[in-house]
PDB file of N, CA, C and O in Angstrom:
ATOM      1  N   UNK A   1       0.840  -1.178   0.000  1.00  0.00           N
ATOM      2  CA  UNK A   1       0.000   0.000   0.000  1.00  0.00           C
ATOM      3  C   UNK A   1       0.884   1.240   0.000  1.00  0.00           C
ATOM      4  O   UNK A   1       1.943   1.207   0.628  1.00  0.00           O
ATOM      5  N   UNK A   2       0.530   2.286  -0.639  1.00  0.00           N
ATOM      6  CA  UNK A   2       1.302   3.208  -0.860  1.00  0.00           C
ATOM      7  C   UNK A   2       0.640   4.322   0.040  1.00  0.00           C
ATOM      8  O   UNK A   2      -0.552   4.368   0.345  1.00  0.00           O
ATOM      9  N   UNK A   3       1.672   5.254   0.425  1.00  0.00           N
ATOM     10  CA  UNK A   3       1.859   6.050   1.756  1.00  0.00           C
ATOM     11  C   UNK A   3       1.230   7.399   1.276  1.00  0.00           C
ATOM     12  O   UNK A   3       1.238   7.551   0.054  1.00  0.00           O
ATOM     13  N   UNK A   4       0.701   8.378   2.006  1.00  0.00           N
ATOM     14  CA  UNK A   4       0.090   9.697   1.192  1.00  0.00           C
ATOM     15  C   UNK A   4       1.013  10.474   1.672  1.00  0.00           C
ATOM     16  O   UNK A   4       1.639  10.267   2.712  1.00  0.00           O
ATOM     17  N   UNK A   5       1.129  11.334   0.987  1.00  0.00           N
ATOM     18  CA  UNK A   5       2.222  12.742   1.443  1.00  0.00           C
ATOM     19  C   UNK A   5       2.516  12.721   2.692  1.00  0.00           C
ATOM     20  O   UNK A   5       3.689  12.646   3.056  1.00  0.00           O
ATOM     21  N   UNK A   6       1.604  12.777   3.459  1.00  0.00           N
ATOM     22  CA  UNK A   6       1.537  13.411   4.736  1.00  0.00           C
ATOM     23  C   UNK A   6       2.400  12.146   5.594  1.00  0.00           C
ATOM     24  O   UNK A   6       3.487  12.443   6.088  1.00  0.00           O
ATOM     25  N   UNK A   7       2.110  11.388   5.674  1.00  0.00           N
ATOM     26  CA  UNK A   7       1.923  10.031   5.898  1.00  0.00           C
ATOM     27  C   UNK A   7       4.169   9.740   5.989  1.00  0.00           C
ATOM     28  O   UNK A   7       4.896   9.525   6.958  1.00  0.00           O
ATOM     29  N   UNK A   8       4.515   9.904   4.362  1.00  0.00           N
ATOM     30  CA  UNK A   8       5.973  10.223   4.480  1.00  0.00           C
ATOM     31  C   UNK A   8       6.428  11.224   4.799  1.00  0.00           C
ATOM     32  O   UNK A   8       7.614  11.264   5.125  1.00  0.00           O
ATOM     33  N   UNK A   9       5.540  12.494   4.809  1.00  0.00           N
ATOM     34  CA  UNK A   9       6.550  13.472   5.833  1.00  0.00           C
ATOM     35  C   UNK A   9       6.870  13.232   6.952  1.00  0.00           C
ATOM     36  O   UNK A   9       7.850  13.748   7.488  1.00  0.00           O
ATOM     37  N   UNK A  10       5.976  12.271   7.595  1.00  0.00           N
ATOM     38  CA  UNK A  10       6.369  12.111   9.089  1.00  0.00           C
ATOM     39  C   UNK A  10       6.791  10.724   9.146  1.00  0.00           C
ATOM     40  O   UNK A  10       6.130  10.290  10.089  1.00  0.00           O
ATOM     41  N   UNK A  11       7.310  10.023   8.818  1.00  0.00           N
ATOM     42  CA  UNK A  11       8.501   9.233   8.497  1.00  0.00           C
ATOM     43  C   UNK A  11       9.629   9.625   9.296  1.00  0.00           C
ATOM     44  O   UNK A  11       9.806  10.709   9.852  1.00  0.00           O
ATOM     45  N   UNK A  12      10.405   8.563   9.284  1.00  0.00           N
ATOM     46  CA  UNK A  12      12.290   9.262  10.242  1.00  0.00           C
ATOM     47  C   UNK A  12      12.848   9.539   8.873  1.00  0.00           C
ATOM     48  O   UNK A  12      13.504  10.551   8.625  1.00  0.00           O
ATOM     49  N   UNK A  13      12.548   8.543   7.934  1.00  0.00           N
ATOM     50  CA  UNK A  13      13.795   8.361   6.537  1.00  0.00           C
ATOM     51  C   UNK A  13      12.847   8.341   5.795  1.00  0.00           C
ATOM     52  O   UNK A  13      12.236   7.275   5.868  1.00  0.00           O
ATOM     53  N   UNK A  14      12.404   9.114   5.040  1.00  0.00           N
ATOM     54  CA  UNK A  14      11.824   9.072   3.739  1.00  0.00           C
ATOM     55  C   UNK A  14      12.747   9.053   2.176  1.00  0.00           C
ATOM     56  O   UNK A  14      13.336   9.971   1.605  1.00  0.00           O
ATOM     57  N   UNK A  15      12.641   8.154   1.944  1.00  0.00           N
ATOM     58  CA  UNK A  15      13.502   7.750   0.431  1.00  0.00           C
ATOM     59  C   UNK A  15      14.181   8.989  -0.002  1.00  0.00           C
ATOM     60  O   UNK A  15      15.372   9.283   0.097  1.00  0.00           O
ATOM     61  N   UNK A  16      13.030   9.768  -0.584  1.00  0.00           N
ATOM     62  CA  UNK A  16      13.125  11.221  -1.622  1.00  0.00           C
ATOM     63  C   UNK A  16      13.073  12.256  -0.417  1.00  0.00           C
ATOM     64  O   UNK A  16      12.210  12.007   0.424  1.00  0.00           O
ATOM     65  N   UNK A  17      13.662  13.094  -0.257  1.00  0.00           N
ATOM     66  CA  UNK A  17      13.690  14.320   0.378  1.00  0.00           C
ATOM     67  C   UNK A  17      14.149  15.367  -0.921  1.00  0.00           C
ATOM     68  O   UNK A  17      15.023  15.288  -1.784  1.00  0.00           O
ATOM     69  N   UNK A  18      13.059  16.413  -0.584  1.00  0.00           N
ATOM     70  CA  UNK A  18      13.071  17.901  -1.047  1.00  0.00           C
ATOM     71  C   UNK A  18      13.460  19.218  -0.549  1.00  0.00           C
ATOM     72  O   UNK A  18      12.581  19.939  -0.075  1.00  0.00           O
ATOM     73  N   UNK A  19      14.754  19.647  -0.603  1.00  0.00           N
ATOM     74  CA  UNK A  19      14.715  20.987  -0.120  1.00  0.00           C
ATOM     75  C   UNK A  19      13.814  21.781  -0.356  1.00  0.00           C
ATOM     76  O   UNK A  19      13.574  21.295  -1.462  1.00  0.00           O
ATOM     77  N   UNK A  20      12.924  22.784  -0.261  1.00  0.00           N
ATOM     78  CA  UNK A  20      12.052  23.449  -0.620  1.00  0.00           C
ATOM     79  C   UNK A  20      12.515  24.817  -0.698  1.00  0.00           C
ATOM     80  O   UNK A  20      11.924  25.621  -1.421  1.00  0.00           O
ATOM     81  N   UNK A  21      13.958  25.288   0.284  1.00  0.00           N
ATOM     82  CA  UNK A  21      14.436  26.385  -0.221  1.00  0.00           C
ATOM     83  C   UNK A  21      15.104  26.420  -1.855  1.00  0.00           C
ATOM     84  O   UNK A  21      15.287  27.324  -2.671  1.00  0.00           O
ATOM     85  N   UNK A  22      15.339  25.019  -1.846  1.00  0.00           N
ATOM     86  CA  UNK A  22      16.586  24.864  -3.146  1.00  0.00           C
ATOM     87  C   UNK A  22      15.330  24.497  -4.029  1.00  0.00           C
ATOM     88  O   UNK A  22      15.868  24.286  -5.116  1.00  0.00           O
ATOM     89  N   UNK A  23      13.914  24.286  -4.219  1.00  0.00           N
ATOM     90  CA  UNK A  23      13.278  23.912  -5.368  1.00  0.00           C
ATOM     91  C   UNK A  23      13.100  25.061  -6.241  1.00  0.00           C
ATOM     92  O   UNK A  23      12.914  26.211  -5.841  1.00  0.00           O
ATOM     93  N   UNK A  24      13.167  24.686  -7.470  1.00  0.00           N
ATOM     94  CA  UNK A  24      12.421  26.092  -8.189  1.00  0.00           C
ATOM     95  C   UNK A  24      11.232  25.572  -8.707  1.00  0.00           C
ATOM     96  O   UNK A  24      10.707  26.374  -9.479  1.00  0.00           O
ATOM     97  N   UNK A  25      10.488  24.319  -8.544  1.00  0.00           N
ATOM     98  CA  UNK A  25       9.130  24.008  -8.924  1.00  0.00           C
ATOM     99  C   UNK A  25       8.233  25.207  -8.769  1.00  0.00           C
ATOM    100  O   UNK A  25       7.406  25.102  -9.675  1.00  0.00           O
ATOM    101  N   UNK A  26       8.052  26.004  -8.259  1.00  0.00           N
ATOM    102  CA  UNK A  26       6.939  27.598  -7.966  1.00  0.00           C
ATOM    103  C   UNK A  26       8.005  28.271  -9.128  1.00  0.00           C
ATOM    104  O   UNK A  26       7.897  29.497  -9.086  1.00  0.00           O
ATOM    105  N   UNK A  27       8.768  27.929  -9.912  1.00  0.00           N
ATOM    106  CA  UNK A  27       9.460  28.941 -11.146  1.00  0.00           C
ATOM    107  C   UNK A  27       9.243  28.527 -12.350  1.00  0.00           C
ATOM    108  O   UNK A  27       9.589  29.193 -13.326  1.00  0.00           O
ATOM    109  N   UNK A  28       8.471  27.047 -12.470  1.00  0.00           N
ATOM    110  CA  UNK A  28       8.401  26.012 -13.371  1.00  0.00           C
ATOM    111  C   UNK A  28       8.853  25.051 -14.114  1.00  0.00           C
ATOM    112  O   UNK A  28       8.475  24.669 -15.221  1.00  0.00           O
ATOM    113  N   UNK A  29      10.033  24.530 -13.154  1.00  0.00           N
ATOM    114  CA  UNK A  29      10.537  23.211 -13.195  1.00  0.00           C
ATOM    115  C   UNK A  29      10.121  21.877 -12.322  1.00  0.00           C
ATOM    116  O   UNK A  29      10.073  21.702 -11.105  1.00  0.00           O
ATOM    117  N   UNK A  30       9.876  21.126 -13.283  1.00  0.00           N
ATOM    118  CA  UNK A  30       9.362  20.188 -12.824  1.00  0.00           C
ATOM    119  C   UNK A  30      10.559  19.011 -13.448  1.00  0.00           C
ATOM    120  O   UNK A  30       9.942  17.971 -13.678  1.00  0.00           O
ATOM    121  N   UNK A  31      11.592  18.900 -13.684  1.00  0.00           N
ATOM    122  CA  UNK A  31      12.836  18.046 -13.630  1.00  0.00           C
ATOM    123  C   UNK A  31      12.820  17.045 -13.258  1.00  0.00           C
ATOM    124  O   UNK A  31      13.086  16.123 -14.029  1.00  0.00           O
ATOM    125  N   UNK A  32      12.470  16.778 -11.796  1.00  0.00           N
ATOM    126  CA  UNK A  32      12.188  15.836 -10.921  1.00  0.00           C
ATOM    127  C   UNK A  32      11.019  15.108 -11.065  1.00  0.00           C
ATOM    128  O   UNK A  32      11.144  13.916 -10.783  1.00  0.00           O
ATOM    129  N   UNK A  33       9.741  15.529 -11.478  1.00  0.00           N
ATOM    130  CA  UNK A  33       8.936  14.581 -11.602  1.00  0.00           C
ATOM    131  C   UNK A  33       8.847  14.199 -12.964  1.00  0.00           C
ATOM    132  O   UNK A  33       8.144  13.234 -13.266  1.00  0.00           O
ATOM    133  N   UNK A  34       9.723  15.090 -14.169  1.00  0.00           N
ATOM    134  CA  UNK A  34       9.668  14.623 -15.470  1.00  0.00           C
ATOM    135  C   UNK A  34      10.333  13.135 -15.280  1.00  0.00           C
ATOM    136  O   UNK A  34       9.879  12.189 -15.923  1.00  0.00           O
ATOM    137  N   UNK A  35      11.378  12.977 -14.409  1.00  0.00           N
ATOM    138  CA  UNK A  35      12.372  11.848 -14.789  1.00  0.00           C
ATOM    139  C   UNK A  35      12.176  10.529 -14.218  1.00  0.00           C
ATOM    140  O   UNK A  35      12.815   9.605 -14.722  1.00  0.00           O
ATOM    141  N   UNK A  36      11.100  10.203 -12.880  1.00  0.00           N
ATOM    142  CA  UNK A  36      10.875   9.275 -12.158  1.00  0.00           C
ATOM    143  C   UNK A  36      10.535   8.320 -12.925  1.00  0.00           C
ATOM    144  O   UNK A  36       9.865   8.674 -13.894  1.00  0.00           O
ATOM    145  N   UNK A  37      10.704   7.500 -12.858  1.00  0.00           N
ATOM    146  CA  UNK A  37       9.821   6.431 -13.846  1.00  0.00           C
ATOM    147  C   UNK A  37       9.044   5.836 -13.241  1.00  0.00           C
ATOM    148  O   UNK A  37       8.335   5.008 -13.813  1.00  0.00           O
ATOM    149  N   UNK A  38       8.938   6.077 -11.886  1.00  0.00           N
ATOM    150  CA  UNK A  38       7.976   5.852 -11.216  1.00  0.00           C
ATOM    151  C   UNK A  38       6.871   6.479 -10.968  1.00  0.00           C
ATOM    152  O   UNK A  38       5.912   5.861 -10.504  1.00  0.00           O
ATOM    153  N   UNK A  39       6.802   7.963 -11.264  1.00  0.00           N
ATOM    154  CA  UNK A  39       5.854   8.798 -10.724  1.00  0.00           C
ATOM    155  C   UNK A  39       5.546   8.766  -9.619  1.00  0.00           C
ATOM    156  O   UNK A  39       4.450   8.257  -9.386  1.00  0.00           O
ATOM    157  N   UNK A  40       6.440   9.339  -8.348  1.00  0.00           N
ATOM    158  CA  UNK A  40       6.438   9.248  -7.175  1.00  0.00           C
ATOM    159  C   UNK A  40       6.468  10.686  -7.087  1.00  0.00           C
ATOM    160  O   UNK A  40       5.672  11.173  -6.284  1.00  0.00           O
ATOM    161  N   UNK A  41       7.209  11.476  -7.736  1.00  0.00           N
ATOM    162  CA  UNK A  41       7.274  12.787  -7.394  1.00  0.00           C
ATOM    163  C   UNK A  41       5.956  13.542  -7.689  1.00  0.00           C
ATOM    164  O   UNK A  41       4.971  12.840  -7.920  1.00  0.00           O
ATOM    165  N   UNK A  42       5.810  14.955  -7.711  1.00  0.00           N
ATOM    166  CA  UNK A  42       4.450  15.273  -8.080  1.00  0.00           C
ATOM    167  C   UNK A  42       4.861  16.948  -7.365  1.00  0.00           C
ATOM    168  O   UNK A  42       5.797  17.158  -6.594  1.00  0.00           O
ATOM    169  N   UNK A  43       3.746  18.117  -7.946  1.00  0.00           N
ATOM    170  CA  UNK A  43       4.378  19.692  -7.821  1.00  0.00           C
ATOM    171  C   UNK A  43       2.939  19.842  -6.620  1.00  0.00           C
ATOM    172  O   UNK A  43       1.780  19.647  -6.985  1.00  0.00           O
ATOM    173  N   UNK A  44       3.255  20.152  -5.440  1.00  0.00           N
ATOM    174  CA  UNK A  44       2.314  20.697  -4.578  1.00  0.00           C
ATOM    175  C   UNK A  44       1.363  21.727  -5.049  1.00  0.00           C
ATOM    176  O   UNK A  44       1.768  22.813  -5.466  1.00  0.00           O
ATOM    177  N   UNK A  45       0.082  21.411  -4.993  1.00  0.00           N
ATOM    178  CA  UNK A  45      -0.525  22.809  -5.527  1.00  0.00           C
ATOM    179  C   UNK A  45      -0.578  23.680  -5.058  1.00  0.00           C
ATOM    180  O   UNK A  45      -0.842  24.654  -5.763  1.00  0.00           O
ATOM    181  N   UNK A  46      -0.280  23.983  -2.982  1.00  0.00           N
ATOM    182  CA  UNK A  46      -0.536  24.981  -2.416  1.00  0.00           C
ATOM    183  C   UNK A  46       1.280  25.273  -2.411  1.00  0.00           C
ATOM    184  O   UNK A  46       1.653  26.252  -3.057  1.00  0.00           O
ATOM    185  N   UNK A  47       2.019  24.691  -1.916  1.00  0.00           N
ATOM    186  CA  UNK A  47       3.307  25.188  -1.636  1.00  0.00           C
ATOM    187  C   UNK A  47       4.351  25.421  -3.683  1.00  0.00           C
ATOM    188  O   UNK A  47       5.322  26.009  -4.160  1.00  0.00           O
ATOM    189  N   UNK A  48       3.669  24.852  -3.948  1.00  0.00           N
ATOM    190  CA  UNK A  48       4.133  24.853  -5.904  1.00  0.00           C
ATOM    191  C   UNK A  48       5.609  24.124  -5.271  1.00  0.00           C
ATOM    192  O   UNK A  48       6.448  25.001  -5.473  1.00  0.00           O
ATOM    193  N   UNK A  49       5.946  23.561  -4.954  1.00  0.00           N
ATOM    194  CA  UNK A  49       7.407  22.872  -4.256  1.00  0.00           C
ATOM    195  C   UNK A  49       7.348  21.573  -4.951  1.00  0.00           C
ATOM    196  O   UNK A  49       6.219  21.195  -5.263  1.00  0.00           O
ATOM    197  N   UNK A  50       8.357  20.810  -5.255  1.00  0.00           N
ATOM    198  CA  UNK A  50       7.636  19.164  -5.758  1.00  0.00           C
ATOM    199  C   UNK A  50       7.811  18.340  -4.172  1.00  0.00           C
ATOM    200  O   UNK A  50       8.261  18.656  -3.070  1.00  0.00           O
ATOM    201  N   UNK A  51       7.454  17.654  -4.514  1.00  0.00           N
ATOM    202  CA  UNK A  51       6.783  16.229  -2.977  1.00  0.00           C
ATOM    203  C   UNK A  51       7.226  14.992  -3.438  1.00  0.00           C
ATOM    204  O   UNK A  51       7.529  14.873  -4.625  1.00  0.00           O
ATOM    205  N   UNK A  52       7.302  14.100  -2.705  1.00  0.00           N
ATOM    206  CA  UNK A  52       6.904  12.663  -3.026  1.00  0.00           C
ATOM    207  C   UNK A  52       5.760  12.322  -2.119  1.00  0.00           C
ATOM    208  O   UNK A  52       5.629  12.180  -0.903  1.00  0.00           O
ATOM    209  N   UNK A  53       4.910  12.237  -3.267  1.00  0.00           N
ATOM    210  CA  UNK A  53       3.428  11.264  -2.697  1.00  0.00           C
ATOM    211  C   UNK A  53       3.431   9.963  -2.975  1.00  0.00           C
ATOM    212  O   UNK A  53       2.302   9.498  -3.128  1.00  0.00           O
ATOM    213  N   UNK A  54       4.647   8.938  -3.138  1.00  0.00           N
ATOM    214  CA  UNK A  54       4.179   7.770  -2.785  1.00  0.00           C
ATOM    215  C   UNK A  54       5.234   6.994  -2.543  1.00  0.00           C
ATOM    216  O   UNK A  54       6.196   7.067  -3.307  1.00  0.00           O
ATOM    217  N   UNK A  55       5.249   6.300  -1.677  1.00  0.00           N
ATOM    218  CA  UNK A  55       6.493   5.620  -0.565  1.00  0.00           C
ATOM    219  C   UNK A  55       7.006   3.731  -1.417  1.00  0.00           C
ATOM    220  O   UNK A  55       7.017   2.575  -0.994  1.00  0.00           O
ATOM    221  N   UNK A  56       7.407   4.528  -2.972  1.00  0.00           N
ATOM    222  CA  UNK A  56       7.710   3.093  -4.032  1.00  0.00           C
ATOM    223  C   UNK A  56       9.147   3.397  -4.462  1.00  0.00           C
ATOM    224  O   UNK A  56       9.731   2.852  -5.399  1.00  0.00           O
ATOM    225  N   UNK A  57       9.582   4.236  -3.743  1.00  0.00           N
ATOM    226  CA  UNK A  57      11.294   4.293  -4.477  1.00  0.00           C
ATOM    227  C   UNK A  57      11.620   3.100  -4.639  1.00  0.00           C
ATOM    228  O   UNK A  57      11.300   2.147  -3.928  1.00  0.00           O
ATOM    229  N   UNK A  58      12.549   3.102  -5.985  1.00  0.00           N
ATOM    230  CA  UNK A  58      13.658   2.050  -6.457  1.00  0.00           C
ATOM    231  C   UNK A  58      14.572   2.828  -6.279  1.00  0.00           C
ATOM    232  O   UNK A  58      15.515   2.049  -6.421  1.00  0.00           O
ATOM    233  N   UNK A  59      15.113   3.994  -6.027  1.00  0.00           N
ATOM    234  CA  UNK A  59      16.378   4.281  -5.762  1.00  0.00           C
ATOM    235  C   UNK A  59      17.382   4.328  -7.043  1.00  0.00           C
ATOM    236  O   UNK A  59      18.590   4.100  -7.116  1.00  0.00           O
ATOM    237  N   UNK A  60      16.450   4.699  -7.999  1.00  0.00           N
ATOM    238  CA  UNK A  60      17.119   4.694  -9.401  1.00  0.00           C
ATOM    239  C   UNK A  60      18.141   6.145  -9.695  1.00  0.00           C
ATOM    240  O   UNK A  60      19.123   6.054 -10.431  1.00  0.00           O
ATOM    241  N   UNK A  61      17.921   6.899  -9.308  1.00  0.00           N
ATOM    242  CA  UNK A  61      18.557   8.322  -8.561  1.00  0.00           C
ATOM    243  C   UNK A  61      18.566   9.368  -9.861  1.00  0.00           C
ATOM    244  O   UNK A  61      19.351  10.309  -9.741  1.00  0.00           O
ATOM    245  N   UNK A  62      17.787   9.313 -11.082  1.00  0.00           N
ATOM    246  CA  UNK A  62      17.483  10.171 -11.973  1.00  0.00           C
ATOM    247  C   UNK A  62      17.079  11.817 -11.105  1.00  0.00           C
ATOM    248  O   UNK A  62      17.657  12.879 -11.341  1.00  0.00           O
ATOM    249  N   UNK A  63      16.435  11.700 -10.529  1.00  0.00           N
ATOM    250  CA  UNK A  63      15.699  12.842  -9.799  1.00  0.00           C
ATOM    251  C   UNK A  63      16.685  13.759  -9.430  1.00  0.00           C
ATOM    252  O   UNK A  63      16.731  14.949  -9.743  1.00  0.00           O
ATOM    253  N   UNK A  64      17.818  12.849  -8.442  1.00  0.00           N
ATOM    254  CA  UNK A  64      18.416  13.335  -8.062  1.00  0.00           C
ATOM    255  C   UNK A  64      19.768  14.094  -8.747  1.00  0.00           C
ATOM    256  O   UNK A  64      20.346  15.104  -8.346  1.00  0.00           O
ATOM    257  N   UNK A  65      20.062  13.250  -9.914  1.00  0.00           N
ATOM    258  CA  UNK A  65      21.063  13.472 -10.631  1.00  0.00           C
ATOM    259  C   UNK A  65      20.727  14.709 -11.859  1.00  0.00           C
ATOM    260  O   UNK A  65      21.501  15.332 -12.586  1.00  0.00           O
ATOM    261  N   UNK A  66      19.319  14.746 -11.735  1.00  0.00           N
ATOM    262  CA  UNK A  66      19.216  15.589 -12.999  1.00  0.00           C
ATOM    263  C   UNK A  66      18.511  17.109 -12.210  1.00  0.00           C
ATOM    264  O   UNK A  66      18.352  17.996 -13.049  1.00  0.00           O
ATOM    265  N   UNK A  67      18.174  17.429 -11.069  1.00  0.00           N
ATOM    266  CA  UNK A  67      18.184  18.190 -10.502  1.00  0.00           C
ATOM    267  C   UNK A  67      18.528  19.483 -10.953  1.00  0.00           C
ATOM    268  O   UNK A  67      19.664  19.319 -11.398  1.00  0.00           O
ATOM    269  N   UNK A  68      18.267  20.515 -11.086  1.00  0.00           N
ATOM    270  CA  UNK A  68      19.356  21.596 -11.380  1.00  0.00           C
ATOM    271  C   UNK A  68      20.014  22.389 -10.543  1.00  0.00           C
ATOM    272  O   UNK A  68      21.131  22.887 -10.680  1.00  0.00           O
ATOM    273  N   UNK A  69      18.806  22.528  -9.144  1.00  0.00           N
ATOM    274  CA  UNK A  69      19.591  23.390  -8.244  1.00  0.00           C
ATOM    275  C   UNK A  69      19.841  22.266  -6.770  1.00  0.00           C
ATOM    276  O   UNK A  69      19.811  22.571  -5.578  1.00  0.00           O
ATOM    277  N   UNK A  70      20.048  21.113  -7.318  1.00  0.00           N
ATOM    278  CA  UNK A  70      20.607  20.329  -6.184  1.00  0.00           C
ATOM    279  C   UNK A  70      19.771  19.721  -4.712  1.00  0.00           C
ATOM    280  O   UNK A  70      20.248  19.093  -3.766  1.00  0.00           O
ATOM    281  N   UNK A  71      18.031  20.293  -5.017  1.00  0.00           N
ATOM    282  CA  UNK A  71      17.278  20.434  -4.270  1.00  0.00           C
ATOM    283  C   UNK A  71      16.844  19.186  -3.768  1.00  0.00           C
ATOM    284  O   UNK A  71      16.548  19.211  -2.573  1.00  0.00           O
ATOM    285  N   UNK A  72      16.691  17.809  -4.503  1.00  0.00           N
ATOM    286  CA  UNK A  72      16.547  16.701  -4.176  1.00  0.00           C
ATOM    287  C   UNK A  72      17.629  15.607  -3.695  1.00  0.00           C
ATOM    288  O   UNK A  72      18.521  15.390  -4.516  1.00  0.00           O
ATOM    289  N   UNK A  73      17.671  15.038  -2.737  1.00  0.00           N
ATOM    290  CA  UNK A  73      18.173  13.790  -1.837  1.00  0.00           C
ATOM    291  C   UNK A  73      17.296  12.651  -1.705  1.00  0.00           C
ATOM    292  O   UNK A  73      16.192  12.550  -1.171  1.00  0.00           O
ATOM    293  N   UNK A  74      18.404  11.384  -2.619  1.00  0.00           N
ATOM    294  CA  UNK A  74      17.630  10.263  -2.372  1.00  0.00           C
ATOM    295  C   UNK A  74      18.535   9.685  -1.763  1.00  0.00           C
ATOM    296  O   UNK A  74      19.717   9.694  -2.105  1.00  0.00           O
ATOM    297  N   UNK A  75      17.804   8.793  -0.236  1.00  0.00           N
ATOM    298  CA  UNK A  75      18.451   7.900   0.726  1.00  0.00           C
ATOM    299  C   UNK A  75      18.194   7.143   0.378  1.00  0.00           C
ATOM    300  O   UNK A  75      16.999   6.886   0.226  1.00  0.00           O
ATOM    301  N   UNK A  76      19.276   6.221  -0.003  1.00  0.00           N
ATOM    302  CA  UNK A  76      19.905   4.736  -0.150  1.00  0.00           C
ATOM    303  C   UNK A  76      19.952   4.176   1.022  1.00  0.00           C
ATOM    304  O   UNK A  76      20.890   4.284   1.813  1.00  0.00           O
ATOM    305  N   UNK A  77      18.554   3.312   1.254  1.00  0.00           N
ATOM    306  CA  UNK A  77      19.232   2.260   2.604  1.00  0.00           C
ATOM    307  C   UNK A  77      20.553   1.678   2.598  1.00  0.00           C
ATOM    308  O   UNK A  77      21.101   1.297   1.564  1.00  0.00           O
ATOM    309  N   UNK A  78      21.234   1.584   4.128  1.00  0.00           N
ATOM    310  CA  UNK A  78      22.263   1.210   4.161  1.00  0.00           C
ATOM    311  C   UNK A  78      22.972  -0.437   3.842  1.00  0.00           C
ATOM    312  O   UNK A  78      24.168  -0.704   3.952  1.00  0.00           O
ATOM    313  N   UNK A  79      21.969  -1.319   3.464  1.00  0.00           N
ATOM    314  CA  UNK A  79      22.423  -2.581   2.892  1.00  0.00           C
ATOM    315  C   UNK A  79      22.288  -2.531   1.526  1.00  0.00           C
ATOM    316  O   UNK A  79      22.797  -3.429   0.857  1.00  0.00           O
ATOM    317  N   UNK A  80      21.550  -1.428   0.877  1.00  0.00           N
ATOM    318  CA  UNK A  80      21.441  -1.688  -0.573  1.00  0.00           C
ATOM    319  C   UNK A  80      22.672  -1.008  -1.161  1.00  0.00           C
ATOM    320  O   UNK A  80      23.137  -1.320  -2.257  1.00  0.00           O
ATOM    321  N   UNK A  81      23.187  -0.031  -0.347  1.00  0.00           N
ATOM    322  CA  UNK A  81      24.621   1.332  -0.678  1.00  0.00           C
ATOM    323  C   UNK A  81      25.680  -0.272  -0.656  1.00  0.00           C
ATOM    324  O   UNK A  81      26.408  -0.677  -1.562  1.00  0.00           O
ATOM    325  N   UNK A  82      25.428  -0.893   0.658  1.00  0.00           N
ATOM    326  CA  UNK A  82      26.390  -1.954   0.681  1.00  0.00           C
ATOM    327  C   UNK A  82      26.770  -2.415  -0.698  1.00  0.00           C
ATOM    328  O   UNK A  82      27.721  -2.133  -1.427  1.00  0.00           O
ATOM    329  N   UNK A  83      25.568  -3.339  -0.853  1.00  0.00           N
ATOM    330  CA  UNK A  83      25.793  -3.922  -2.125  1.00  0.00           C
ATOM    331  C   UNK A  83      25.957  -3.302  -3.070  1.00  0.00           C
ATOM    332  O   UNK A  83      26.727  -4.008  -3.721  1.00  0.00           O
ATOM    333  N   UNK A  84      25.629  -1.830  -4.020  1.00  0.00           N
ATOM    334  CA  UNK A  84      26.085  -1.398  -4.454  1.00  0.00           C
ATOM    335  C   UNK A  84      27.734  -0.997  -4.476  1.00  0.00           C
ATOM    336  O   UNK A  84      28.456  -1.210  -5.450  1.00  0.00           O
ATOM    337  N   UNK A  85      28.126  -0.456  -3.377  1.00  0.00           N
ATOM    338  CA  UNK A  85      29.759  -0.489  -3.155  1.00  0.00           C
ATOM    339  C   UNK A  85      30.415  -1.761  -3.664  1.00  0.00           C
ATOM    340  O   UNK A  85      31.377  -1.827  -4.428  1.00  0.00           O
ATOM    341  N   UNK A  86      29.941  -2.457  -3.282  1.00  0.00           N
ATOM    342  CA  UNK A  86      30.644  -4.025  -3.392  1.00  0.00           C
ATOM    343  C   UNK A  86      30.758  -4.619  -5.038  1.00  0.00           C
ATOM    344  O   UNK A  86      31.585  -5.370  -5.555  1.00  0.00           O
ATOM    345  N   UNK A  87      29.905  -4.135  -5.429  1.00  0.00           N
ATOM    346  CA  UNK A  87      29.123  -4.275  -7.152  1.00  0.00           C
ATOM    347  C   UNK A  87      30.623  -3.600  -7.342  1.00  0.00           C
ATOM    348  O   UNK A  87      31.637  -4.260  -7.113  1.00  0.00           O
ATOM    349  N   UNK A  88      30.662  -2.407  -7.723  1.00  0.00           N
ATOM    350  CA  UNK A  88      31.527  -1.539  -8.436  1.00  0.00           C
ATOM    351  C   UNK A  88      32.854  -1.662  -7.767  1.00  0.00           C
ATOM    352  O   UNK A  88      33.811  -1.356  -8.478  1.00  0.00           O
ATOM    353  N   UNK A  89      33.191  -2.164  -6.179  1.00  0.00           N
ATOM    354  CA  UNK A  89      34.371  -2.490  -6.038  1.00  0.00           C
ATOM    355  C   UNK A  89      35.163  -3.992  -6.254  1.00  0.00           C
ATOM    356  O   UNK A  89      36.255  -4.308  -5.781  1.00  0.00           O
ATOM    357  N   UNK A  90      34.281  -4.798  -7.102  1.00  0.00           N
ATOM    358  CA  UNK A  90      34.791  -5.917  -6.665  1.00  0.00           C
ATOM    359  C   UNK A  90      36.339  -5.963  -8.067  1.00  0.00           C
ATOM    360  O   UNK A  90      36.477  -5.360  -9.132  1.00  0.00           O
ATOM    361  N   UNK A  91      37.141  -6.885  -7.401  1.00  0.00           N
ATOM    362  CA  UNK A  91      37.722  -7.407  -8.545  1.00  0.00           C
ATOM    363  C   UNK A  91      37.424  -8.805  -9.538  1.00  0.00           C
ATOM    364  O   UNK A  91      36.544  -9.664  -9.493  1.00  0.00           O
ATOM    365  N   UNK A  92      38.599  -8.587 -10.446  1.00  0.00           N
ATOM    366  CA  UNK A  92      38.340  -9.647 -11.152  1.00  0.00           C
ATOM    367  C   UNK A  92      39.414  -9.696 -11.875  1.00  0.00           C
ATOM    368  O   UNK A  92      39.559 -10.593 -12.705  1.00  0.00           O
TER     369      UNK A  92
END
């Protein structure tokens, strides 16, 4: 079941975090929810800020990477960063 806004704001760790000083969504970028392939992100209608309204991250990190003013943070649980590290450090 998927989580409503409100619901992940009050969360300890919510996947997607939004600066809201650093958004320019109220300037008309929407960057972040163009790139999800999930459609998790979404532009607040009262604050014009973008959100995540729904608690399905894959942690694919488009959002974050394509950002312009740096406003979005996606947390990587700490066993999946593991395995990722381990991926790209291994030898062979």
């Amino acid at each position: 079941m998927a989580f409503i806004f409100k619901e992940v704001q009050h969360r300890t760790v919510a996947p997607v975090i939004i600066d809201e000083d650093k958004c320019i969504a109220d300037k008309g970028c929407t960057v972040c929810v163009d790139v999800c392939p999930m459609d998790l992100l979404a532009i607040d209608p009262t604050t014009q800020k973008a959100f995540m309204q729904f608690d399905e991250c894959w942690y694919c990190m488009p959002c974050e990477k394509d950002c312009p003013t740096d406003a979005v943070k996606v947390n990587i649980p700490y066993l999946l960063k593991y395995l990722i590290w381990n991926t790209q450090h291994e030898t062979k």
